[in-house]
C-alpha positions in Angstrom: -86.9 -46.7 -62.0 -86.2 -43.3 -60.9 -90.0 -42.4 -61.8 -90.7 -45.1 -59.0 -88.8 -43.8 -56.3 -90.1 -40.3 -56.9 -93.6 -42.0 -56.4 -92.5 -43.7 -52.9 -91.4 -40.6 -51.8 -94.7 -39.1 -52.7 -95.9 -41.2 -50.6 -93.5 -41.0 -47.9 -95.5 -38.8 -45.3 -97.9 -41.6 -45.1 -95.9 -44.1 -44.2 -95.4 -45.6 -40.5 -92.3 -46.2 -40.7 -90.0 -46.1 -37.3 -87.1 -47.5 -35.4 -89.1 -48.9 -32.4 -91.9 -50.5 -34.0 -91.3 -54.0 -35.8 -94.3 -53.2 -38.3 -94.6 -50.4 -41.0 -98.0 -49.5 -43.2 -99.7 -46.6 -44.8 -102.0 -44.9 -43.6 -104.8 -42.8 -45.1 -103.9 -39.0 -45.4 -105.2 -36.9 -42.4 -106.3 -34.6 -44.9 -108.9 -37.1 -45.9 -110.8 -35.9 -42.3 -112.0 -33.0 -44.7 -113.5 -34.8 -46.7 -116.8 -33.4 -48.6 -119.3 -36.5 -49.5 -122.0 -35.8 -51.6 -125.1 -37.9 -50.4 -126.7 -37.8 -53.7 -123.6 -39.3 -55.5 -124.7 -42.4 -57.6 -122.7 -44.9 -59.9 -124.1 -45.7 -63.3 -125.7 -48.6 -61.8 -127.7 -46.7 -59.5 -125.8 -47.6 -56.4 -124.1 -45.1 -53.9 -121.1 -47.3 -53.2 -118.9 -44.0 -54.3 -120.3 -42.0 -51.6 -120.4 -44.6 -48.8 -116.5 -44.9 -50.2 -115.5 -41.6 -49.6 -117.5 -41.8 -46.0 -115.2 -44.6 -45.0 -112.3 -42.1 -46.2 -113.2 -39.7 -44.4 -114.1 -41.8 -41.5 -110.5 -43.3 -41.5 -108.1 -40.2 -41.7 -104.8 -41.6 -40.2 -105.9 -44.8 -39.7 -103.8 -47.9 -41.5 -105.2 -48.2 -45.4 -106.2 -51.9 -46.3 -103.9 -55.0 -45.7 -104.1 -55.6 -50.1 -103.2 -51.9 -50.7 -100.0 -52.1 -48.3 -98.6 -55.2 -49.7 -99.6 -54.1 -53.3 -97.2 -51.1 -52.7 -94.3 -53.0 -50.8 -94.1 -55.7 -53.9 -93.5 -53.0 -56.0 -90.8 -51.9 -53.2 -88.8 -55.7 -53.3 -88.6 -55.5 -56.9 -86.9 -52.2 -57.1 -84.5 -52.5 -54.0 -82.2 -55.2 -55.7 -82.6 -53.1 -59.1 -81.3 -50.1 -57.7 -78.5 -52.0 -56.6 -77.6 -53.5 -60.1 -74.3 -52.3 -61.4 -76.8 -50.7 -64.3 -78.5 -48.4 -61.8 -75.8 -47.3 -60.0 -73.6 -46.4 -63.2 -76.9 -43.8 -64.2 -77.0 -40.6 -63.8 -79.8 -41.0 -61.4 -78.1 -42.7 -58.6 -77.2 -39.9 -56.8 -76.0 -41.7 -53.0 -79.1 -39.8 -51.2 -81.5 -41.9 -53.9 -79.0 -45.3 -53.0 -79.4 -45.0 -49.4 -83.1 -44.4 -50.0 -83.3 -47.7 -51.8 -81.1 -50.1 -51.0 -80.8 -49.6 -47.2 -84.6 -48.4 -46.5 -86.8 -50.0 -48.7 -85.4 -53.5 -47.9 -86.4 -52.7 -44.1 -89.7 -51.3 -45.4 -90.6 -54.5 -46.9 -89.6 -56.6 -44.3 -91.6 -54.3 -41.7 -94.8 -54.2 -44.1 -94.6 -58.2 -44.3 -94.2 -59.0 -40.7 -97.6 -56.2 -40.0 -99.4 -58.7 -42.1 -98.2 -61.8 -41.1 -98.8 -60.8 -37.6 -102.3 -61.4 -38.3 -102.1 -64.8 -39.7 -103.4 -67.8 -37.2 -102.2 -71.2 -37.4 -104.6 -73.5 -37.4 -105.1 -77.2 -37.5 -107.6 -79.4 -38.3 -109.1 -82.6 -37.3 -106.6 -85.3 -39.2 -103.6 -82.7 -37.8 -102.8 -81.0 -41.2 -101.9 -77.1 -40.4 -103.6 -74.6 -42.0 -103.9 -70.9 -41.8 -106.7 -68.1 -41.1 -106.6 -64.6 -40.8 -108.4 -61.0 -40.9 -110.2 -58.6 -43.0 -108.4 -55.7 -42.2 -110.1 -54.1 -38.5 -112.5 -56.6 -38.4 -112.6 -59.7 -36.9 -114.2 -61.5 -39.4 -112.5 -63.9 -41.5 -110.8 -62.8 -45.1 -113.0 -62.3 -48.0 -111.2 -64.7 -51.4 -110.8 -61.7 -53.8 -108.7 -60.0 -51.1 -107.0 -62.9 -50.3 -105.8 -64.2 -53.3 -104.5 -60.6 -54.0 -102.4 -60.5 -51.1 -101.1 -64.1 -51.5 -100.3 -62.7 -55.4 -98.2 -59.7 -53.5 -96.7 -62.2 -50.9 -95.2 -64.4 -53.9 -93.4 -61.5 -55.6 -91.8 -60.6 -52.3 -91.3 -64.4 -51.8 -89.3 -64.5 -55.0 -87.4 -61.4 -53.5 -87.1 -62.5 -50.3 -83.3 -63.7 -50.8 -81.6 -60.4 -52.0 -84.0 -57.9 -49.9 -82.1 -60.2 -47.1 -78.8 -59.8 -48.5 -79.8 -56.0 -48.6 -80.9 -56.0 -44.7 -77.7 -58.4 -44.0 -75.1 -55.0 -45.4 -77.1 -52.7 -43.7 -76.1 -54.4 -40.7 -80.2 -54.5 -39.9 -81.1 -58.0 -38.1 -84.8 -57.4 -39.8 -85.6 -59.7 -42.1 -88.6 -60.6 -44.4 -90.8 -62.9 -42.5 -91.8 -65.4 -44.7 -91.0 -69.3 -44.7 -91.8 -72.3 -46.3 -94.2 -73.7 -43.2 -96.1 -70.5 -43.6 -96.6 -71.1 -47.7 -98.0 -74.6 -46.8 -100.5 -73.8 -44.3 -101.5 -71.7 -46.8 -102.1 -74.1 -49.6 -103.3 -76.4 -47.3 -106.0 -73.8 -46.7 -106.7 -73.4 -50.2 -107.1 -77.4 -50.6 -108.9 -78.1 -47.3 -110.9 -74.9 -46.5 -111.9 -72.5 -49.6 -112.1 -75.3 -52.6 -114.8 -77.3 -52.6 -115.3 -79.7 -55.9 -113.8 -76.5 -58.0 -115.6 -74.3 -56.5 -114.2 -71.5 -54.1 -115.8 -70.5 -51.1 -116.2 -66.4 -50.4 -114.1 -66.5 -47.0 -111.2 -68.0 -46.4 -113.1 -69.9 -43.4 -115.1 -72.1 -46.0 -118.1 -69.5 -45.4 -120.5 -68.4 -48.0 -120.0 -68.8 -51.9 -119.8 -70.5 -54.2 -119.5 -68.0 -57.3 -115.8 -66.8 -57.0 -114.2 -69.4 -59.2 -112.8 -65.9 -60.7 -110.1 -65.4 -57.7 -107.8 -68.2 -58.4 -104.8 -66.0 -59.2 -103.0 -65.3 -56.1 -103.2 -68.9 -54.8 -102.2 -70.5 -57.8 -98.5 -69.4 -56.5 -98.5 -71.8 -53.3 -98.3 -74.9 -56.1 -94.7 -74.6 -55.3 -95.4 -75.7 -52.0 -97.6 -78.2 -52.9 -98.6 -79.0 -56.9 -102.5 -79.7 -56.1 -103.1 -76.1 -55.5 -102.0 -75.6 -59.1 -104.4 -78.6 -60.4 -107.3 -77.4 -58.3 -107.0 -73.8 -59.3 -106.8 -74.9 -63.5 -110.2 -77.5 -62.7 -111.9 -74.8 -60.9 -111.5 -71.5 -63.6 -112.5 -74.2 -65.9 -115.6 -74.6 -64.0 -118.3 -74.0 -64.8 -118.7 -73.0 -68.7 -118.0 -70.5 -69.6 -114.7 -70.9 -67.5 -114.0 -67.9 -65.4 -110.1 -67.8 -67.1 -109.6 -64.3 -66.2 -106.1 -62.7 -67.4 -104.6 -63.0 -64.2 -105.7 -66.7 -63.8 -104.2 -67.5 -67.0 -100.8 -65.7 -66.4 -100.7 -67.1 -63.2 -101.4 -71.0 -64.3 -98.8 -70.5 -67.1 -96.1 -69.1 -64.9 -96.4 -71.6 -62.2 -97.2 -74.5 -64.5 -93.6 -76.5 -64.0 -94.9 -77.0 -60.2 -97.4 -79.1 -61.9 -95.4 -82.3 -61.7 -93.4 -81.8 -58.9 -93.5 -81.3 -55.2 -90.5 -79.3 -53.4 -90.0 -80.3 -49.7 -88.3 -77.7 -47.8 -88.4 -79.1 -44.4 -86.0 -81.3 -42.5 -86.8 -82.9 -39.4 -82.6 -83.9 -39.3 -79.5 -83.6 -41.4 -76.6 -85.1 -41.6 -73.1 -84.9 -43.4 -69.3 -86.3 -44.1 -67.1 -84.6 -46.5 -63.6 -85.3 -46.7 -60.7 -85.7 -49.7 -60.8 -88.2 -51.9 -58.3 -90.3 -51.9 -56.2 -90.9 -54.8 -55.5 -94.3 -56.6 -52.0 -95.8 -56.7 -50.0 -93.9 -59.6 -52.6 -90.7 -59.7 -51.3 -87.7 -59.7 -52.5 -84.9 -56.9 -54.2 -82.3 -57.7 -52.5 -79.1 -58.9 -54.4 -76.4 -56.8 -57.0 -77.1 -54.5 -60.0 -75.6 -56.6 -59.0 -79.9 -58.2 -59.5 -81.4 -55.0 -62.1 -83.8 -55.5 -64.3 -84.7 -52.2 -66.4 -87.2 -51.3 -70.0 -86.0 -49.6 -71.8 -87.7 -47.9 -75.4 -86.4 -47.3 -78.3 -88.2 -45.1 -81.4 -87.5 -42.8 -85.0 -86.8 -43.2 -87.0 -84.8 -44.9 -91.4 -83.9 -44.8 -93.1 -85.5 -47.6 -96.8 -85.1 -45.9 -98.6 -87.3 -48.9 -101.7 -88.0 -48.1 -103.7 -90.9 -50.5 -106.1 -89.8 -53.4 -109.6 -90.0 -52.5 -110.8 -92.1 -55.1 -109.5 -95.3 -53.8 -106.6 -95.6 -56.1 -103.4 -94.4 -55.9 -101.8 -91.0 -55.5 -98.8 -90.7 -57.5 -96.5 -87.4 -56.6 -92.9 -86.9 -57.7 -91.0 -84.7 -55.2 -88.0 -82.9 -55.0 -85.8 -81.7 -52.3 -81.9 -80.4 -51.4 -80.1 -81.1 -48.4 -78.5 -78.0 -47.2 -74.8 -77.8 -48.9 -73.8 -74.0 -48.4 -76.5 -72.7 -46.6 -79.2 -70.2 -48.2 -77.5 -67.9 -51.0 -77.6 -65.1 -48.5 -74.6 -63.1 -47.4 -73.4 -64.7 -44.2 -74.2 -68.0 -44.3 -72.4 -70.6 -43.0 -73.8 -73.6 -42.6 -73.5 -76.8 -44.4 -70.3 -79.4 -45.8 -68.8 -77.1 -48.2 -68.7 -73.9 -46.0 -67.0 -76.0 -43.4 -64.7 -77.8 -45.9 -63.5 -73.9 -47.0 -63.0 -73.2 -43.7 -61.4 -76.4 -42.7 -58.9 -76.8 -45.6 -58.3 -73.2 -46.1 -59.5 -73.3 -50.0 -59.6 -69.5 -50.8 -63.0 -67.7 -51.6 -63.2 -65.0 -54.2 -63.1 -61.6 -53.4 -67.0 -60.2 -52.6 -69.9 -61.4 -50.2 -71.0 -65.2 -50.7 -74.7 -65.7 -51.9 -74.2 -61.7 -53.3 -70.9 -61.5 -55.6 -70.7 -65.4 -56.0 -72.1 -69.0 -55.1 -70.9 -71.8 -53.3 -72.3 -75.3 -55.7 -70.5 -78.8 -55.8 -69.5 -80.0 -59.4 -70.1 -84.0 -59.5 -68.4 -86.5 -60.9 -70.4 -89.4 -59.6 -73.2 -90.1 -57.7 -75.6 -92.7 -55.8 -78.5 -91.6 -54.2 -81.2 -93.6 -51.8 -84.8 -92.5 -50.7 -86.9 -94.6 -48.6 -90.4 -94.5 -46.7 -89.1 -92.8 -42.7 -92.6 -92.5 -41.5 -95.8 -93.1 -42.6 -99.6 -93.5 -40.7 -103.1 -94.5 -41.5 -105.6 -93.0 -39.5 -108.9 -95.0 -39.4 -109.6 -98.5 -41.0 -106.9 -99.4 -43.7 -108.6 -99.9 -46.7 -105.7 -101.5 -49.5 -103.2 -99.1 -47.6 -100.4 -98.6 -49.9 -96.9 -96.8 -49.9 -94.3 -96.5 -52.0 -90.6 -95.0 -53.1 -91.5 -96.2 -56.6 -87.7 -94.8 -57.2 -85.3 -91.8 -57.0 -82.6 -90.1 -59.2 -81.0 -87.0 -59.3 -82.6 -83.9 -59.8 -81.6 -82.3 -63.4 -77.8 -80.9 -62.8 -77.6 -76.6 -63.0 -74.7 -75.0 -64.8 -72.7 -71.8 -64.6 -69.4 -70.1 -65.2 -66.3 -70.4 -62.4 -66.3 -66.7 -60.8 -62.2 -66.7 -61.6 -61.7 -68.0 -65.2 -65.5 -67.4 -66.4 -65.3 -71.0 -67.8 -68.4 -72.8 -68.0 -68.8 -74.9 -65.3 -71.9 -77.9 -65.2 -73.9 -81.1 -63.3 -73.8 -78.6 -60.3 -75.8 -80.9 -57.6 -79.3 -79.1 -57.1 -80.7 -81.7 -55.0 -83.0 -85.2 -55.6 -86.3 -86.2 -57.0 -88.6 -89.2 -55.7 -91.6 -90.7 -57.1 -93.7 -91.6 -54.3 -97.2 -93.5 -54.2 -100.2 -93.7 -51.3 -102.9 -95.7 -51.7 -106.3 -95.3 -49.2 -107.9 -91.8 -48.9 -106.3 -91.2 -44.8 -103.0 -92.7 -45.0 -99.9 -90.5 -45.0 -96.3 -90.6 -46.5 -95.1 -88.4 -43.6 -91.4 -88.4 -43.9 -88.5 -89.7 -46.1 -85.1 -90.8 -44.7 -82.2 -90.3 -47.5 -78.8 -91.5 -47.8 -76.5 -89.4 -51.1 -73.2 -90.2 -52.1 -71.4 -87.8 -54.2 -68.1 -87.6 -55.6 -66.7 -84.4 -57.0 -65.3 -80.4 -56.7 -66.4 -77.5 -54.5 -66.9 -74.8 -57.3 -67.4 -71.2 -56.9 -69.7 -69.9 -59.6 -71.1 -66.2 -61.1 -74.7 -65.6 -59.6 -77.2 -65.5 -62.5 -78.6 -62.3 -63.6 -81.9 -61.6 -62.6 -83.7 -59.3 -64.9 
């Protein structure tokens, strides 16, 4: 880890990197300006793509390096941020408080900056039938993306996605109202440009505007990450390195399918168009005796509101079956600061104590059930030309399988900690559309304070 820092600070002097601009990036060194090309230079294949390389380095001394290259050095930064900040790291010998500050207070900001330089670039879109999609640059030009640079920035964008939560938490004790600009709206457009734009009957396109191609089945790898936005990115991606034979299952295809293979089966909605809650103290039957300290209160939660489904039919005229999964918000994001949701205001209303440390950093905020009755049902749906056996159903819901933990106080183990609700849903004719779901959850049970997990 140390060996990592040393090389971002290696790298320090090319970094843009200040107060009063909301974007950071590398630039080439200025010494590059020097430059000596040889004309004569050939690669073994009898091209001079080395010396029209080192042309372009010259050319662009100072100038910002390539969109992939920044974010290929910033995922590196959101993975060792929220390492350095392990009690392991800062018991070494290495974590002098220079090196801390360095990490845990600049890098975080680094990344975020970085992020929003490249998200700056990125157009929303939206096509004919109103789905939203996204394009953006090749870096300088105005000419759409190319795929094998896309997908490696989308493969960078997913590591600092999975990051995203504690280089916040890191910004949040800096006092720094930065924050890593990525949401779940952004990660769908992007899918849905991956579905709608670049695939075509498994094969990918060679911009990201449908242009040119087809012959980069290859560059699956950094899209196959938006299947947790929406699983058909994950199917598409496995039929097209498949395609044709010999399948074009490069290492980084395969990794990538077998790590995001879960979002397979399942859809996670992340969007709420309205939410709604009750919590209050259960109330306790004739003869029952009270609770003994208030971490026994039981409370009854009541959860409703809608969420986006935006299902479309299956074009092959039958029906297109999709389980989905989604969590009404109960304690807001784990992120220090949060304060939204029923059981933040039920702490705060009823005084219940929190343990000592930040919320979402040194512990979490989960609900322990005892019972439970949840309801899912169609909130809006559409069909946009002629209906053609236009079909949609809630085929039924259930409870999303329960997480467990230990209690932050007595390190007991603590389980069926509520994580939310699954759906299997069904649309029948190729342009109709679940839009939304309206939901109604009871649940009976404890407001639980619980160890974060450790992240290795």
């Amino acid at each position: 880890m140390t060996a990592a820092f040393e090389t971002y600070q290696a790298f320090r002097p090319e970094l843009h990197f200040v107060d009063a601009d909301p974007h950071a990036f590398y630039n080439l060194p200025l010494a590059y300006a020097s430059l000596t090309c040889a004309s004569g230079l050939h690669c073994a294949d009898g091209s001079t793509s080395n010396a029209h390389s080192c042309e372009g380095y010259r050319a662009g001394a100072g100038q910002p390096i390539a969109y992939n290259e920044n974010l290929a050095m910033v995922q590196a930064l959101a993975e060792l941020a929220p390492a350095a900040d392990s009690a392991a790291y800062r018991a070494s010998g290495d974590a002098t408080p220079q090196l801390l500050q360095l990490a845990t207070v600049e890098l975080p900001l680094v990344v975020a900056k970085v992020v929003a330089y490249r998200v700056a670039d990125f157009s929303a879109q939206t096509l004919s039938d109103g789905t939203p999609y996204t394009q953006w640059h090749y870096q300088g030009t105005d000419r759409p993306e190319d795929i094998p640079h896309a997908q490696f920035e989308l493969g960078c964008l997913a590591v600092i996605l999975d990051a995203q939560v504690r280089i916040d938490a890191l910004l949040t004790r800096a006092g720094r109202p930065k924050r890593v600009p990525l949401d779940p709206s952004l990660f769908v457009r992007l899918a849905n440009t991956f579905l709608r734009i670049v695939w075509r009957q498994n094969d990918l396109a060679r911009e990201i505007d449908g242009s040119g191609g087809p012959g980069f089945n290859v560059e699956c790898a950094g899209w196959i990450p938006l299947a947790q936005f929406d699983p058909w990115v994950w199917r598409r991606s496995r039929d097209t390195v498949f395609h044709p034979t010999p399948p074009t299952l490069r290492v980084d295809n395969h990794a990538a399918l077998l790590r995001y293979r879960r979002f397979n089966a399942m859809k996670f909605l992340t969007t709420f168009a309205g939410q709604n809650w009750l919590i209050v103290p259960a109330a306790l039957a004739v003869g029952q005796a009270p609770p003994q300290s208030i971490t026994q209160q039981k409370w009854l939660l009541v959860l409703s509101g809608v969420v986006i489904a935006d299902q479309r039919g299956d074009n092959s005229g039958g029906w297109n079956q999709q389980t989905v999964s989604f969590e009404p918000d109960m304690a807001g994001l784990d992120v220090p600061g949060a304060t939204s949701g029923p059981l933040n205001w039920a702490i705060a209303q009823y005084g219940i104590p929190r343990p000592t440390g930040v919320a979402g950093q040194d512990y979490l905020v989960r609900f322990a059930l005892d019972e439970w009755s949840p309801f899912v049902s169609l909130s809006a749906i559409f069909d946009q030309a002629q209906s053609i056996n236009a079909g949609y159903a809630v085929n039924v819901w259930r409870p999303n399988a329960c997480d467990s933990g230990a209690d932050i106080v007595t390190k007991q183990p603590v389980g069926n900690l509520f994580s939310g609700v699954n759906a299997d849903l069904a649309v029948s004719d190729s342009d109709a559309w679940i839009y939304r779901l309206g939901y109604n959850i009871t649940l009976l049970g404890r407001i639980v304070f619980i160890v974060p997990p450790v992240i290795e």
